[in-house]
C-alpha positions in Angstrom: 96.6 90.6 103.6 97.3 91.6 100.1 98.2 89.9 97.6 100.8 90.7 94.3 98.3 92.6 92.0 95.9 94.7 94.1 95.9 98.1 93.9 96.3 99.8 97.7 96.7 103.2 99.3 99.3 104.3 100.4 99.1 107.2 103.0 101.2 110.2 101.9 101.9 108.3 98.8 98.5 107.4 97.3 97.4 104.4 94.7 100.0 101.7 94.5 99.8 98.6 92.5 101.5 95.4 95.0 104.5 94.2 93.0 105.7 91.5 94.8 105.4 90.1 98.2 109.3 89.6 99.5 111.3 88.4 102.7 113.4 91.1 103.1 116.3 92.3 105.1 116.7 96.0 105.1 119.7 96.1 106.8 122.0 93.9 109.0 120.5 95.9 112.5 116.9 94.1 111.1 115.3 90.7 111.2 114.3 89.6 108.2 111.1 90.3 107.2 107.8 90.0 105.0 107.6 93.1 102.9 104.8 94.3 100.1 106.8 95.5 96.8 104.8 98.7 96.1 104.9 100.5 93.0 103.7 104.4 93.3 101.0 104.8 89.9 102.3 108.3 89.7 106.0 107.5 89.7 106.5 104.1 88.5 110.1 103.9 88.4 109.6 104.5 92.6 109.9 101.4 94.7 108.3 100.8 98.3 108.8 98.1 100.6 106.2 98.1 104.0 106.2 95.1 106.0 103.1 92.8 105.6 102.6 92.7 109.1 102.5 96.6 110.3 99.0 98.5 111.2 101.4 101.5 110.7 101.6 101.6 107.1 98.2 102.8 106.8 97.5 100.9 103.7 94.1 100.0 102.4 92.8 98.2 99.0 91.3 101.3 96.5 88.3 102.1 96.0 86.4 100.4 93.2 83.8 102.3 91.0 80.8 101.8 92.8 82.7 103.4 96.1 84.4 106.0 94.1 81.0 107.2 92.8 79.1 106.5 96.5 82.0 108.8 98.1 81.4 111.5 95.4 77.6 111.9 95.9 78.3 111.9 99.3 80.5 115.0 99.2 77.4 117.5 100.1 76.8 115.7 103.5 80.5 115.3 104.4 80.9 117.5 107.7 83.6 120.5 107.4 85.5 121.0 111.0 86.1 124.8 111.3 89.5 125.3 112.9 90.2 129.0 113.6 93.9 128.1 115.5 96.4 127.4 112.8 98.7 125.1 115.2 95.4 123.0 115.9 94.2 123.0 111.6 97.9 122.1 110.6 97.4 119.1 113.5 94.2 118.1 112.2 95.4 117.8 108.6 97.8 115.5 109.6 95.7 113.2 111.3 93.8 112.9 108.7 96.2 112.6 105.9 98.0 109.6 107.8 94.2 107.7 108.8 94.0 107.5 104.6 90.3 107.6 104.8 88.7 108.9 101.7 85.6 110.9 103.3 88.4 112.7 105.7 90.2 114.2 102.8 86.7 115.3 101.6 86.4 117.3 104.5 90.2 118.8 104.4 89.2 119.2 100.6 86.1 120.9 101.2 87.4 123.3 104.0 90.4 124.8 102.7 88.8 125.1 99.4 86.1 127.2 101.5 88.5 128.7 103.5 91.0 129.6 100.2 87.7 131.1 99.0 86.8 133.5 101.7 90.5 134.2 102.0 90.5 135.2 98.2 87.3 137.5 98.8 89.0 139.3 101.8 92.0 139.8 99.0 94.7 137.4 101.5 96.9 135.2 99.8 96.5 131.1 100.5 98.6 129.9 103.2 101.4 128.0 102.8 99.9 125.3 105.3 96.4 125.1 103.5 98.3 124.8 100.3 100.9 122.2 101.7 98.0 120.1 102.5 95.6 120.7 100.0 97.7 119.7 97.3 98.4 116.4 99.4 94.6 115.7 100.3 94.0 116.3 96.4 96.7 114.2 94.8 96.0 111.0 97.3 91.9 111.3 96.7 91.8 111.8 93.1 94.9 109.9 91.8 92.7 106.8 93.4 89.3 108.5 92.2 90.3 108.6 88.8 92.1 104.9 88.5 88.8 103.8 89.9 86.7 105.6 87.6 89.1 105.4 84.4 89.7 109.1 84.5 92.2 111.6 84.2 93.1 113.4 87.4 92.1 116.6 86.2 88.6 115.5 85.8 88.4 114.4 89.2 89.6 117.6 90.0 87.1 119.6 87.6 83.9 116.4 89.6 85.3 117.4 92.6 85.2 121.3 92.4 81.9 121.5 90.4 80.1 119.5 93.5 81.9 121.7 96.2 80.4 125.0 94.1 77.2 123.0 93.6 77.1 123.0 97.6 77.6 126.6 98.3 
């Protein structure tokens, strides 16, 4: 359990600072229940409420700076799964986005950035899936990179990129 204070991530949201720890009704068709007050970092007038007692919300406490820096110089040994059907890739991405674990969206990272790249040599445009989820993988990993490291996200972005290239 959490308590009011921690920072947590937030699948499909990213780093969130616990507010408040309620008993909430949501609406007269549901019991009443224990809910964590989450407040989005990147849009802080934004307001979530996730019951305390659901595996569902995929919530886990951020990354402090030793693990932020451990998961970074880890990023040349973090296995890439090739996908060649886009139905199965899209799939994947998913799954991985939702489990909210930091060394999967390495991986989604590091493929589409390889696969962008070979797509840019063959002179093909980036697709609108790789994009879709690339953009997602990248503002969830490095929004909760950088508040552990006391960075911007753009120089998470510019870490990231550099040990991807250094890799190659």
């Amino acid at each position: 359990m959490f308590k009011k204070g921690d920072y947590v991530v937030k699948a499909n949201t990213g780093i969130c600072i616990v507010d408040d720890i309620i008993m909430k009704q949501l609406s007269e068709s549901f019991p009443t229940k224990e809910y964590y007050v989450l407040i989005p970092l990147n849009d802080e007038k934004a307001k979530l409420f996730v019951p305390t007692a659901s595996d569902a919300s995929n919530l886990r406490i951020a990354m402090n700076e030793e693990a932020a820096w451990n998961l970074i110089r880890t990023i040349p040994e973090i296995e890439i799964k090739w996908i060649e059907s886009d139905r199965t890739r899209e799939k994947e991405y998913k799954e991985v986005i939702k489990s909210n674990d930091p060394a999967s969206l390495v991986s989604i990272i590091k493929n589409i950035y390889l696969r962008n790249k070979e797509r840019e040599e063959q002179g093909k445009k980036v697709t609108s899936v790789d994009d879709r989820y690339f953009k997602l993988a990248e503002s969830t990993l490095y929004s909760e990179l950088a508040h552990a490291l006391g960075k911007e996200r753009a120089d998470m972005k510019t870490i990231i990129n550099d040990t991807i290239e250094g890799i190659l």
